[in-house]
C-alpha positions in Angstrom: -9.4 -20.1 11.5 -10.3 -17.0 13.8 -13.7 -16.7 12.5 -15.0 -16.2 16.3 -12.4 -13.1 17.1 -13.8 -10.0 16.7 -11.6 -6.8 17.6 -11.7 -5.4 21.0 -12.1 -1.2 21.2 -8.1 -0.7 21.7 -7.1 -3.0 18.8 -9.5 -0.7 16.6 -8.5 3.2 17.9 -4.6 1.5 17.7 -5.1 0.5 14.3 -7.4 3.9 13.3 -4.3 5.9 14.7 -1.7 4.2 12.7 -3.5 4.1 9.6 -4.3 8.1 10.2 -0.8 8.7 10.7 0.1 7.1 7.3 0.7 9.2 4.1 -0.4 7.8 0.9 1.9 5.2 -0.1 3.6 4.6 3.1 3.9 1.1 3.9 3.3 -1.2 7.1 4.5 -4.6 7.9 2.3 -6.9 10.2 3.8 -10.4 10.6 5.3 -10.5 7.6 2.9 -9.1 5.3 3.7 -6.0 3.4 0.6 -3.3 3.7 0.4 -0.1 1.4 -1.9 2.8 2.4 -3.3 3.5 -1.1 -5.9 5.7 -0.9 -7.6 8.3 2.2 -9.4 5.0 3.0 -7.7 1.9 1.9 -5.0 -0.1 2.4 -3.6 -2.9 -0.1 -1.8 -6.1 1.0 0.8 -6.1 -1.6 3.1 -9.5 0.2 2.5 -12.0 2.7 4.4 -14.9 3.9 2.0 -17.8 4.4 2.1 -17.5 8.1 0.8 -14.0 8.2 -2.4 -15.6 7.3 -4.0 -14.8 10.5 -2.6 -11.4 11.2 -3.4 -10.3 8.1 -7.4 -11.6 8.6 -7.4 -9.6 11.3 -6.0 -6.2 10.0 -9.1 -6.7 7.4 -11.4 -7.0 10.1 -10.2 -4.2 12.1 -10.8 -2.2 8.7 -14.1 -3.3 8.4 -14.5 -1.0 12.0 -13.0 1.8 10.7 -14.1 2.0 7.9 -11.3 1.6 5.6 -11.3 -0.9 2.6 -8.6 -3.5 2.8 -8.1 -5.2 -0.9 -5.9 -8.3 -1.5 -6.5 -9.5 -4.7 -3.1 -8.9 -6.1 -0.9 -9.7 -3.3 2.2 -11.6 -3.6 2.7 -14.8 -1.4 6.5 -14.9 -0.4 8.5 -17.1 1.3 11.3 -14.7 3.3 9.1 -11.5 3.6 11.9 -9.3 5.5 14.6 -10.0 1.9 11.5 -9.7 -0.7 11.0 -6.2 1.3 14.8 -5.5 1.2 15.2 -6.2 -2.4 12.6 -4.0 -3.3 13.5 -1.6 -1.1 17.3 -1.7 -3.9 14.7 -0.1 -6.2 13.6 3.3 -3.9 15.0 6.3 -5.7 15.3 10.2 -4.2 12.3 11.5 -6.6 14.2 14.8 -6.7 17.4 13.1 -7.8 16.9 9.6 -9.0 19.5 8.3 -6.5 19.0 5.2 -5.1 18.3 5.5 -1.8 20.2 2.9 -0.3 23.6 5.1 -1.5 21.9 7.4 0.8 23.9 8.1 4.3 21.7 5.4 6.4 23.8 5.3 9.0 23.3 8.9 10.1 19.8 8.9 9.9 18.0 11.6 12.3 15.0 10.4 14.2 11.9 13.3 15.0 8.8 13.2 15.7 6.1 15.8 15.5 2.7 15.9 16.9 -0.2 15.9 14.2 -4.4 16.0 14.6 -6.2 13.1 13.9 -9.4 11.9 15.7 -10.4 9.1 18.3 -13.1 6.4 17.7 -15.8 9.0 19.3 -14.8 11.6 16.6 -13.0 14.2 19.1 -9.6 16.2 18.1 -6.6 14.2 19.6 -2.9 14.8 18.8 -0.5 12.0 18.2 3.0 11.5 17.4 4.4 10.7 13.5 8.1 10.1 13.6 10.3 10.1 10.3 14.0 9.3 9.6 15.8 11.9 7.9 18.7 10.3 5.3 20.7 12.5 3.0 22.9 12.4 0.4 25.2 15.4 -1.0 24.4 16.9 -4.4 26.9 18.6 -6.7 26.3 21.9 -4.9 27.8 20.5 -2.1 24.4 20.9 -0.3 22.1 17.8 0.3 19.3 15.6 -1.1 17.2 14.9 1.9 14.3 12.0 1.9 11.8 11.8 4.8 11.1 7.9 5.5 9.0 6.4 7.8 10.6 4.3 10.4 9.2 1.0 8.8 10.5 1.7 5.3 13.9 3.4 7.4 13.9 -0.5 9.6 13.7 -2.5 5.7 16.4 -0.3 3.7 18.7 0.0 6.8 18.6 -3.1 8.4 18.7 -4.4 12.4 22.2 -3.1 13.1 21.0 0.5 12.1 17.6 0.5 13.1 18.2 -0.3 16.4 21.0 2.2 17.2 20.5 5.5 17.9 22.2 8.9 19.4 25.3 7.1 19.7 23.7 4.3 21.3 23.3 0.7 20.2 20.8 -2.0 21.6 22.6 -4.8 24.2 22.6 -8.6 22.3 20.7 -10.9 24.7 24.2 -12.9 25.3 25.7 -9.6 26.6 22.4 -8.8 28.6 23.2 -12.2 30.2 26.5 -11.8 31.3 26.0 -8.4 32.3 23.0 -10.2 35.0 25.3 -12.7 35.7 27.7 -10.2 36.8 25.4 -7.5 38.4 28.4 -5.2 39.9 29.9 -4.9 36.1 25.9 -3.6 35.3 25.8 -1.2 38.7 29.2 -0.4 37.3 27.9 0.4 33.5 24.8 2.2 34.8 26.5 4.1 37.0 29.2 5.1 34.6 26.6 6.1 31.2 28.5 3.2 29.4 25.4 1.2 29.4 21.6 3.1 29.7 18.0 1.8 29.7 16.5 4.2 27.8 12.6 5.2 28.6 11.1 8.3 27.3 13.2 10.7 27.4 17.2 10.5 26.7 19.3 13.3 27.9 23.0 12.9 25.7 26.7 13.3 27.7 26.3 17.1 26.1 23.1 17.7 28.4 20.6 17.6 25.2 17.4 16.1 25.8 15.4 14.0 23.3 12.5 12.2 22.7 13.4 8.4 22.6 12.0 6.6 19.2 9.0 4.3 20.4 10.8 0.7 19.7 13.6 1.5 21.2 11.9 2.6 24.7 12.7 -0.5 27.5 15.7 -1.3 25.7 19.3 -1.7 27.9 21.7 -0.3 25.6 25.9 0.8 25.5 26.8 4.0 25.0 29.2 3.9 22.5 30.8 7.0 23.3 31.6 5.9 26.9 32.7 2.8 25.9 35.6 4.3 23.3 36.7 7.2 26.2 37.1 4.4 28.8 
């Protein structure tokens, strides 16, 4: 079906950075299709809805660039990737503590990000950026289990609502985006106010705290919760 497309340079160092910034046994979704980095050099479609058919020839081909061996023999054809995901996802424990991780406090998660070495397509020393989700739960000790997740496995065992709210924050519905264009002095109004921010790189909190703004949530119009309860 896409036997004539052939990867272009930035769909190759993209992919070469992602997979380099995966730790064994992390996961990726593409499309639909449930990808495990299983090895230093491979990764192993484990699900795929039917229509991922294409995305997922493509990721192998990108690998052949890179590379990295991409094995599919035992993957799962599904019909609702994003609820096979989730119901697997029931199944994650805390290896430490054997608690499930979904009784894990998911809505408090704490976004960071840290900058670690990999290398570009001409084999020179770049840094780029790994962000985790921090979830805990408390222990007997009245101290906490803590699990490090990436923010793909974080998005699948959290859900939308959770996923895309953040620092108090939560992402604008596309009906309220409309009515707040419709009525451009109640968005002036919001902006102006901190009730409602577009957040780009950088997000600086009502407390004057700076912080680095997780990658999908950069270009999003969102409403400050905060504001919204003190007004």
């Amino acid at each position: 079906m896409i036997d004539n497309w052939s990867p272009a340079e930035e769909d190759i160092e993209w992919t070469k950075t992602h997979f380099d910034s995966m730790a064994l046994g992390d996961t990726w979704s593409v499309s639909g299709a449930l990808i495990e980095k299983t090895d230093i050099s491979e990764l192993t479609l484990r699900q795929y809805p039917a229509e991922s058919a294409m995305a997922v020839d493509r990721v192998s081909k990108v690998c052949g660039e890179i590379n990295v061996t991409f094995s599919y023999e035992d993957a799962e054809l599904i019909e609702d990737p994003m609820e096979a995901a989730q119901q697997a996802a029931k199944e994650w424990t805390d290896p430490e503590s054997n608690i499930p991780l979904v009784n894990f406090d998911l809505a408090h998660g704490e976004w960071s990000v840290n900058a670690v070495p990999s290398q570009n397509e001409q084999g020179e020393s770049v840094i780029i950026d790994q962000w985790s989700v921090r979830i805990t739960h408390p222990n007997d000790e009245g101290e906490d289990h803590e699990v490090l997740m990436t923010p793909m496995d974080y998005h699948i065992i959290a859900g939308d609502d959770l996923f895309f709210a953040w620092q108090e924050l939560r992402v604008i519905e596309r009906d309220e985006a409309i009515e707040l264009a419709d009525g451009l002095d109640n968005l002036r109004d919001g902006l102006l106010h901190r009730s409602i921010v577009l957040l780009g790189t950088n997000y600086t909190n009502g407390s004057g705290e700076e912080f680095t703004v997780p990658p999908h949530l950069r270009g999003m119009l969102m409403a400050n919760t905060a504001n919204l309860e003190e007004e």
